[in-house]
N, CA, C and O atoms as a Tinker XYZ file with bonds, in Angstrom:
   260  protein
     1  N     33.092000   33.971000  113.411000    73     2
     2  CA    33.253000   34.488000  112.066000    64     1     3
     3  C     34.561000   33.944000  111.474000    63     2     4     5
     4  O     35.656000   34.088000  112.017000    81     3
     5  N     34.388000   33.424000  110.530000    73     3     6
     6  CA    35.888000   32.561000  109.146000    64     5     7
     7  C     36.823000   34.239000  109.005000    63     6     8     9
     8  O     36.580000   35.433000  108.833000    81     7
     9  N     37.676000   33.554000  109.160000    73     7    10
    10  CA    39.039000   34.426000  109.198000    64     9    11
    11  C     38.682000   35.247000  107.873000    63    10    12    13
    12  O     37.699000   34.966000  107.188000    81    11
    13  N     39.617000   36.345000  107.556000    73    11    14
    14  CA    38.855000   36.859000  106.167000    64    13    15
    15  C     40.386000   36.623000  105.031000    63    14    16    17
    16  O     41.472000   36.266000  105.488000    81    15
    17  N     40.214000   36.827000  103.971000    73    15    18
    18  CA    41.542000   36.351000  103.168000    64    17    19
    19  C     41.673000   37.509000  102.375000    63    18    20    21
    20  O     40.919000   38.194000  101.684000    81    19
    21  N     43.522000   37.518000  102.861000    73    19    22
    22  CA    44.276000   39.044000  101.947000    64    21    23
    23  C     44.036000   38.653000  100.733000    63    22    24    25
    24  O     44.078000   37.498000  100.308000    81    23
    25  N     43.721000   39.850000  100.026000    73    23    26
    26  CA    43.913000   40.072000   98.407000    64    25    27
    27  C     45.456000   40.264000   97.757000    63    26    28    29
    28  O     46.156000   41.266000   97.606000    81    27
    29  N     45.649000   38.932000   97.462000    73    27    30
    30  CA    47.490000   38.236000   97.293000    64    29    31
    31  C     47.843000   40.232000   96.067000    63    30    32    33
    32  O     48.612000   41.131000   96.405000    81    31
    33  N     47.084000   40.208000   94.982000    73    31    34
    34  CA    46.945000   41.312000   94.244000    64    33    35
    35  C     47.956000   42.321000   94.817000    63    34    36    37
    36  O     49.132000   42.608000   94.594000    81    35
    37  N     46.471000   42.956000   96.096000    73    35    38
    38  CA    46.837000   44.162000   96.828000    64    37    39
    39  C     47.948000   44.256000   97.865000    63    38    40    41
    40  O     48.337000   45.347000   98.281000    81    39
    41  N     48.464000   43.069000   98.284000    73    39    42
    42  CA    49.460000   42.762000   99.396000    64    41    43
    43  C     50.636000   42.811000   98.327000    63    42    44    45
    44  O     51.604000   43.088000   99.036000    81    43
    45  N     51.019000   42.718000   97.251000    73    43    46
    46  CA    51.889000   42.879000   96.269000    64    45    47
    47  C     52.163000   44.394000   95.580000    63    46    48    49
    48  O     53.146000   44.656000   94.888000    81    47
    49  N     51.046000   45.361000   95.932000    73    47    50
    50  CA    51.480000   46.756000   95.157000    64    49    51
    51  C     51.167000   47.817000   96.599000    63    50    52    53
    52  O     51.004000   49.006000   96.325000    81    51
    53  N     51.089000   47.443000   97.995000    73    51    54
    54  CA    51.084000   48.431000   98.864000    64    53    55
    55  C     51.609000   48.130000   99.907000    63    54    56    57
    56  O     52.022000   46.974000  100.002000    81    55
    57  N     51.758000   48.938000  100.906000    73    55    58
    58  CA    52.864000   48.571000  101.385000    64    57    59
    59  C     52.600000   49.206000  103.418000    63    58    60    61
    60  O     52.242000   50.334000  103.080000    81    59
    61  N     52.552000   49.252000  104.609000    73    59    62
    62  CA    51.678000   50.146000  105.213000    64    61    63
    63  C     52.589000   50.884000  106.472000    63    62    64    65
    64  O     52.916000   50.053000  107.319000    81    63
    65  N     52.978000   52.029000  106.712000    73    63    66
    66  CA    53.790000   52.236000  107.183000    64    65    67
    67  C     53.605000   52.520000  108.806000    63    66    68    69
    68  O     52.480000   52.503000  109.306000    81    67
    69  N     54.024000   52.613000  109.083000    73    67    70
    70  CA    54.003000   52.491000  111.045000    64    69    71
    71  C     53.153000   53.861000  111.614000    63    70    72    73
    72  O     52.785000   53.838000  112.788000    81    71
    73  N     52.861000   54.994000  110.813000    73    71    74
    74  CA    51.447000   55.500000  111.430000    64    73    75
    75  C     50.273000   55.220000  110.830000    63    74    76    77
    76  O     49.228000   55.811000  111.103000    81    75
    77  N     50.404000   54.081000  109.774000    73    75    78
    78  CA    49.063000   53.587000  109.250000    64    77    79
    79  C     48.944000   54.300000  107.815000    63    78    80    81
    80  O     47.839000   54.359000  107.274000    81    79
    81  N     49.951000   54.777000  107.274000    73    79    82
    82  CA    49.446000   55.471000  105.782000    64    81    83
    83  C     50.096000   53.827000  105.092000    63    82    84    85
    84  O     50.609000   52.775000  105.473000    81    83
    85  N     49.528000   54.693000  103.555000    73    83    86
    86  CA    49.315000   53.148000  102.948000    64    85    87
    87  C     50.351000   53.981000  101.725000    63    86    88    89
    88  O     50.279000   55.096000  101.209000    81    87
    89  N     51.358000   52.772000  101.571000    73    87    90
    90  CA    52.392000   53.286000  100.339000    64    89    91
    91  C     52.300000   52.474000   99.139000    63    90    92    93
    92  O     51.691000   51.409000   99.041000    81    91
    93  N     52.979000   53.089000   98.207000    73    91    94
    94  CA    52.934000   52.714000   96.582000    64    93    95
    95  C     53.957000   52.938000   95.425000    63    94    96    97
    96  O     54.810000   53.819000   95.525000    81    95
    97  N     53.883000   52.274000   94.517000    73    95    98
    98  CA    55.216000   52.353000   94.065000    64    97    99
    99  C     54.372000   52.757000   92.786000    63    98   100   101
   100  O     53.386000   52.076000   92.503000    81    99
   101  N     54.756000   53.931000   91.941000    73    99   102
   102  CA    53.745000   54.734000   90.683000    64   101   103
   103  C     53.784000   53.438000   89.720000    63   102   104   105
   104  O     54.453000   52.408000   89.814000    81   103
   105  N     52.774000   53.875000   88.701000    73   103   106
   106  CA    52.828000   52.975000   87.795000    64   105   107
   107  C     53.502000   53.939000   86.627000    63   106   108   109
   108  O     54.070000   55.023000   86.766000    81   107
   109  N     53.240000   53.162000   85.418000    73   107   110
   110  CA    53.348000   53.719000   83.719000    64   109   111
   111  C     55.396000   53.816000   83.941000    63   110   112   113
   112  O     56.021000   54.703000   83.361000    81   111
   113  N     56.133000   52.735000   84.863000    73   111   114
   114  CA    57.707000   53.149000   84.623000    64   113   115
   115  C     57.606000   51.732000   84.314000    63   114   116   117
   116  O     58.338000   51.159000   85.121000    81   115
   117  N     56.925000   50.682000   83.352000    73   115   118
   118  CA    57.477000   49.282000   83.165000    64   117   119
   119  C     58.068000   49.219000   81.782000    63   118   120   121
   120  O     59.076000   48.532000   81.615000    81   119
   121  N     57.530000   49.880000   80.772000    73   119   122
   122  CA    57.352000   49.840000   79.255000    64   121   123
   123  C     57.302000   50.958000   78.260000    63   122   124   125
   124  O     56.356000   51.650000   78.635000    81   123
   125  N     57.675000   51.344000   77.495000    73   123   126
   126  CA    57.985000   52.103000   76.983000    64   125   127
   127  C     57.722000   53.703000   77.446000    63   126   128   129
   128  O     56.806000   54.524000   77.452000    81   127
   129  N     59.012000   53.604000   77.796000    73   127   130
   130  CA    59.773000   54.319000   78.254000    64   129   131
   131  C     60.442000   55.260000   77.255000    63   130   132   133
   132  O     60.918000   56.253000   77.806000    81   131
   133  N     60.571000   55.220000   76.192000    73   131   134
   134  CA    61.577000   56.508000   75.497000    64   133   135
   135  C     60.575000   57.554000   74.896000    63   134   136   137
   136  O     60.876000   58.526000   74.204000    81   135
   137  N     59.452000   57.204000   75.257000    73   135   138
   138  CA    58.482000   58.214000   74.325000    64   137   139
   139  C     58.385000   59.434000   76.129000    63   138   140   141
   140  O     58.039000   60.614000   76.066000    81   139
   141  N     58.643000   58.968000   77.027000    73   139   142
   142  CA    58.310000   59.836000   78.479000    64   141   143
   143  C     59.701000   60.537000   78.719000    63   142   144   145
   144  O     60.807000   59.997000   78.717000    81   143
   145  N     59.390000   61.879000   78.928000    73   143   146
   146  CA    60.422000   62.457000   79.172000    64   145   147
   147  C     61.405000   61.931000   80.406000    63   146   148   149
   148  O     61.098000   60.951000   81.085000    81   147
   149  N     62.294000   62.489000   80.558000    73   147   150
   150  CA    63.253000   62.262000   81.566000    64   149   151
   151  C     62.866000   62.623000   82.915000    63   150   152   153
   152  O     62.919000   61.906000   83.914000    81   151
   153  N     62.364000   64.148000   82.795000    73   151   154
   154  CA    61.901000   64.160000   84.379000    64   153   155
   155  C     60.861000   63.053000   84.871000    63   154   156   157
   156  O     61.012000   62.383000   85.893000    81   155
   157  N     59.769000   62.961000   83.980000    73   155   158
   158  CA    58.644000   62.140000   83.871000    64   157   159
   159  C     59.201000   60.650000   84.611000    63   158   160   161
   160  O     58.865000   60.391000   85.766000    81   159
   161  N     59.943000   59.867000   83.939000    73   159   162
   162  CA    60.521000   58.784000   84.462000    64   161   163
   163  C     61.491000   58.935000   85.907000    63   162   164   165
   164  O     61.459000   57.987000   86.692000    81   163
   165  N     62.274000   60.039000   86.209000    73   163   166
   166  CA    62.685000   60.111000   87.599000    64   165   167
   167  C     61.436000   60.637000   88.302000    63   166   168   169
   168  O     61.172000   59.868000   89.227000    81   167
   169  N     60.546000   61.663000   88.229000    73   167   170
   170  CA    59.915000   61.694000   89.318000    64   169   171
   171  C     58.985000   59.817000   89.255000    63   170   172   173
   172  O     59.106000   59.309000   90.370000    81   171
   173  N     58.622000   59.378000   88.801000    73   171   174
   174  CA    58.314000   58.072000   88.722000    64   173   175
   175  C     58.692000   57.492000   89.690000    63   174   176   177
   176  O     57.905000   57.107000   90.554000    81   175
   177  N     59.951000   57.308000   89.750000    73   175   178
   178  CA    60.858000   56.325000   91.027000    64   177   179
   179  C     60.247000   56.384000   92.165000    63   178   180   181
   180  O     59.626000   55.482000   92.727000    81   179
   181  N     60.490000   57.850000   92.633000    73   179   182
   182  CA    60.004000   57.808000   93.990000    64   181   183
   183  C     58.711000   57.436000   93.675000    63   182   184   185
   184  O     58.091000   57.493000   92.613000    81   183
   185  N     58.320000   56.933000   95.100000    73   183   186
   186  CA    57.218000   56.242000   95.817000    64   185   187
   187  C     55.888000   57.313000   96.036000    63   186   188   189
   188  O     56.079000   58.502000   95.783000    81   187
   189  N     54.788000   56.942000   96.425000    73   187   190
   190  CA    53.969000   57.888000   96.601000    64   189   191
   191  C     53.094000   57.466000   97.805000    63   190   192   193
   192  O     53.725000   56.659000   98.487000    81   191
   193  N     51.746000   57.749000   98.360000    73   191   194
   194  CA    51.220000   57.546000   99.357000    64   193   195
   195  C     49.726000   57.331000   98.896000    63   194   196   197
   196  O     49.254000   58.415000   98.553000    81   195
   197  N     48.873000   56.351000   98.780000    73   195   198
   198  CA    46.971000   56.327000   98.417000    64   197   199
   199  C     46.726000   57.207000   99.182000    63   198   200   201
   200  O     47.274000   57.532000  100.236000    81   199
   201  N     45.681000   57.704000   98.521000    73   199   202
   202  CA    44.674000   58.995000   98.824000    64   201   203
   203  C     44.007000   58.734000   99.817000    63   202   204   205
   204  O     43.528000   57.613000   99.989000    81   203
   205  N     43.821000   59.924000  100.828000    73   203   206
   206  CA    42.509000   59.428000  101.841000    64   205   207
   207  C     41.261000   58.834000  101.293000    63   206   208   209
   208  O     40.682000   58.021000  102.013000    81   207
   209  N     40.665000   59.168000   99.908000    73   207   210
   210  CA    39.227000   58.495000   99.640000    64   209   211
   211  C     39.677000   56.911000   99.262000    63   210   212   213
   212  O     38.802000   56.052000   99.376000    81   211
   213  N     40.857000   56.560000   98.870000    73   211   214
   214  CA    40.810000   55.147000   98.545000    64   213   215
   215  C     41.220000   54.419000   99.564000    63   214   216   217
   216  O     40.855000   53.248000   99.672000    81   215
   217  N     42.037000   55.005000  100.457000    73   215   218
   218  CA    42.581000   54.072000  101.678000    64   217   219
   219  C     41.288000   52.898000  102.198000    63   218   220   221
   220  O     41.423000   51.707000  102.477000    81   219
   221  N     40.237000   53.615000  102.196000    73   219   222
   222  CA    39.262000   52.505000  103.112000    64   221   223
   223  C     39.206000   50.848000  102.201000    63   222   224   225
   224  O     39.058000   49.666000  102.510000    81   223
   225  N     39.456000   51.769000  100.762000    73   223   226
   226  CA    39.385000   50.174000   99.995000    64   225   227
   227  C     40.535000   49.704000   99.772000    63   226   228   229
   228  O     40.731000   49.432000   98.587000    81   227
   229  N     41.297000   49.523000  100.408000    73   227   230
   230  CA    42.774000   49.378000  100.398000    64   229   231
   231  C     42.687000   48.629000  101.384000    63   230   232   233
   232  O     42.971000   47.448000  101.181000    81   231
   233  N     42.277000   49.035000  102.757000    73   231   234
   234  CA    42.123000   48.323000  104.000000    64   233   235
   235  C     41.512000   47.376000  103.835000    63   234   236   237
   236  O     41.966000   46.282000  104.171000    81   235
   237  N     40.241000   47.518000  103.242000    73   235   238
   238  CA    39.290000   45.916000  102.986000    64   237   239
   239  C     40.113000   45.041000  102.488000    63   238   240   241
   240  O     40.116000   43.949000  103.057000    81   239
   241  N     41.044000   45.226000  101.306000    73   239   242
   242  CA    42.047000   44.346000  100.628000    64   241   243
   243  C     42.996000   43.234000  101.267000    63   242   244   245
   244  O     43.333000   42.089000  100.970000    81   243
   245  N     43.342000   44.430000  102.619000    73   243   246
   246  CA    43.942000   43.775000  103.084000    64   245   247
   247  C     43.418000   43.780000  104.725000    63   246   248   249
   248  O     43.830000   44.745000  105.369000    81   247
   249  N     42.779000   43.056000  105.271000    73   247   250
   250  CA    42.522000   42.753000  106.744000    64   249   251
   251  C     43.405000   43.176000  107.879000    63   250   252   253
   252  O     43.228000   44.060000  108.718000    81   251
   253  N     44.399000   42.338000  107.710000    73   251   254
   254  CA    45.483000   41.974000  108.533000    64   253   255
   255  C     46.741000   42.416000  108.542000    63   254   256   257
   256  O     47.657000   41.883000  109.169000    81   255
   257  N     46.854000   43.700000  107.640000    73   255   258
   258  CA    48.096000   44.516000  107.315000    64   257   259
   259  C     48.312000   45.507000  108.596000    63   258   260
   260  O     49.257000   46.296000  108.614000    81   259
């Protein structure tokens, strides 16, 4: 079986941590920004974790992560 090929995409917005959860960096903090409150934009920063129902398609994305 041909090797299978990462999704360059998904290898760029996740990230996979050493018991196997899959990490993420939120979206909606690139662009306008003054209309979102303040808390809104700090809780933003921090990072978050994909959901158990999407992880499996996360994994397909990436093979070899």
């Amino acid at each position: 079986m041909p090797k299978l090929k990462t999704h360059r995409g998904a290898a760029k917005r996740f990230r996979f941590t050493a018991s196997g959860k899959i990490k993420l960096n939120k979206m909606n903090r690139r662009h306008i920004l003054t209309k979102k409150t303040r808390k809104r934009k700090r809780q933003l920063r921090a990072g978050g974790y994909v959901s158990d129902a999407d992880a499996p398609n996360v994994r397909r994305l990436m093979p070899y992560a």
